[in-house]
N, C-alpha and C positions, 0 to 999 in steps of 0.2 A: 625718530622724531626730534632728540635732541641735536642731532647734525642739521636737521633745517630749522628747526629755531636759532642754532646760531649761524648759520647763514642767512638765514630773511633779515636776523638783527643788523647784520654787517651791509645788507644792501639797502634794508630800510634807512640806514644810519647816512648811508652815500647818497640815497637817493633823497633825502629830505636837503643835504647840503648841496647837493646838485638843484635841487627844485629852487630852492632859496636863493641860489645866486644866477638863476634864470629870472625870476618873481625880483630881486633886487636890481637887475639890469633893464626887465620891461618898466619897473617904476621908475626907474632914473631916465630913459629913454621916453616913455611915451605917456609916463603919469597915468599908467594904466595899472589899479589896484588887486591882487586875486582873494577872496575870500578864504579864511585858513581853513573851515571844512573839507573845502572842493579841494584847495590844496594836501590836504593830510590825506584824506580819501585818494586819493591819484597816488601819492606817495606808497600806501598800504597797498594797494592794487598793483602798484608797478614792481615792487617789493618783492611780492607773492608770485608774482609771474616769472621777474629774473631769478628769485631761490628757486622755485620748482624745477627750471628749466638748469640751472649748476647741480643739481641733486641730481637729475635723468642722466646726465652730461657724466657725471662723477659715478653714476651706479657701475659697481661692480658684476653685479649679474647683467646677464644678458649679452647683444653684441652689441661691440662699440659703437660702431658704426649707425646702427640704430637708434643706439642712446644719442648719438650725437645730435643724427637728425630730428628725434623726439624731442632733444632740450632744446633745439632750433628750435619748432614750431609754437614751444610752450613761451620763450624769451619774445616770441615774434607781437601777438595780440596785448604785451607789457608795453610796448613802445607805441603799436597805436592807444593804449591810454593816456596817452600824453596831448594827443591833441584835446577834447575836451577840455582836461585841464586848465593850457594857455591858451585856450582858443586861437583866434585868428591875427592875436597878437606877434605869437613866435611864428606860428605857422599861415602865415596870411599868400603864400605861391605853396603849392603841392609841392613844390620838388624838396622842400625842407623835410614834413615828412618824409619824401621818399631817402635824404641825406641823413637824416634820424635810421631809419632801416638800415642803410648804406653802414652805415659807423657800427650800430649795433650787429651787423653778421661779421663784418672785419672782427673786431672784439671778442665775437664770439667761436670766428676758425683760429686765431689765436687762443683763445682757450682749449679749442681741440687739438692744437698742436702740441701745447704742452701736456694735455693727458694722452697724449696718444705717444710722445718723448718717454714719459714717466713709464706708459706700459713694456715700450720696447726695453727701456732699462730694465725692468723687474724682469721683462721676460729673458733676458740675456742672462741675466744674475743666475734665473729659474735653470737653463740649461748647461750654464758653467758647475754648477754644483751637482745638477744629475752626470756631467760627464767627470766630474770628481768624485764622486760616492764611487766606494768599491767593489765591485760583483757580488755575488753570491758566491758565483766558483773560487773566488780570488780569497774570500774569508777563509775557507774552509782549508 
C-alpha cells in the first residue's frame, strides 16, 4: 500500500501540472473556463488509474507479460477520463482522443521495455552467480 501511495502521489502531482497547463492554454486560446471540482476529480481518477496500472506493470508475482497487459488495460479507461473533463474544447475531432490513446500505449511499451531490461539484468546476474557458487562435490 505504501508503494502506491507514493506512486498515485507522483502521478497525481504530474497530472494536476499536466491538467493545468491544458486548463491554462484552453483559457488563453478560447476564453473557455474549467471548474476546479470537475478539474481535481479528473485529476484524482486519472491519478488512480495510471498508479494502479504502474503497480500491475511493476508486480513481481505473477507473469510479465500478463502484468503488462493488465496494467495496459487498467492505464487505458485513465485516459478516456479526460474527455469529460475538457470536454469538447481539447477534444472537439475524435482523433485527438484516439492521439491521447496513441501517446498513452507508446509511453507505456516504453515503460515495459525498461522492466522488462531491468528483469533480463537481474536475471543474467541470477545465473552468473549460480554458475559461480560451487558444487557440493567440489566443497567437500
Amino acid at each position: 500500500m505504501r508503494r502506491f501511495l507514493g506512486t498515485y502521489l507522483k502521478t497525481f502531482f504530474f497530472a494536476n501540472l499536466g491538467f493545468l497547463l491544458v486548463a491554462v492554454a484552453v483559457k488563453a486560446k478560447l476564453n473557455i473556463t474549467y471548474g476546479y471540482a470537475a478539474f481535481e476529480i479528473g485529476a484524482i481518477l486519472f491519478s488512480l488509474f495510471v498508479a494502479l496500472g504502474v503497480r500491475i506493470l511493476l508486480a513481481r508475482k505473477g507473469n510479465p507479460v500478463a502484468n503488462a497487459i493488465l496494467g495496459l488495460l487498467v492505464v487505458l479507461p485513465g485516459v478516456l477520463v479526460l474527455r469529460p473533463i475538457f470536454s469538447l474544447a481539447v477534444f472537439r475531432f475524435s482523433f485527438v482522443l484516439y492521439l491521447v490513446l496513441a501517446i498513452a500505449a507508446v509511453a507505456y511499451a516504453a515503460a515495459v521495455l525498461v522492466v522488462s531490461a531491468r528483469a533480463k539484468k537481474e536475471t543474467d546476474a541470477l545465473n552468473r552467480m549460480l554458475s559461480e557458487r560451487p558444487r557440493d562435490s567440489e566443497r567437500e
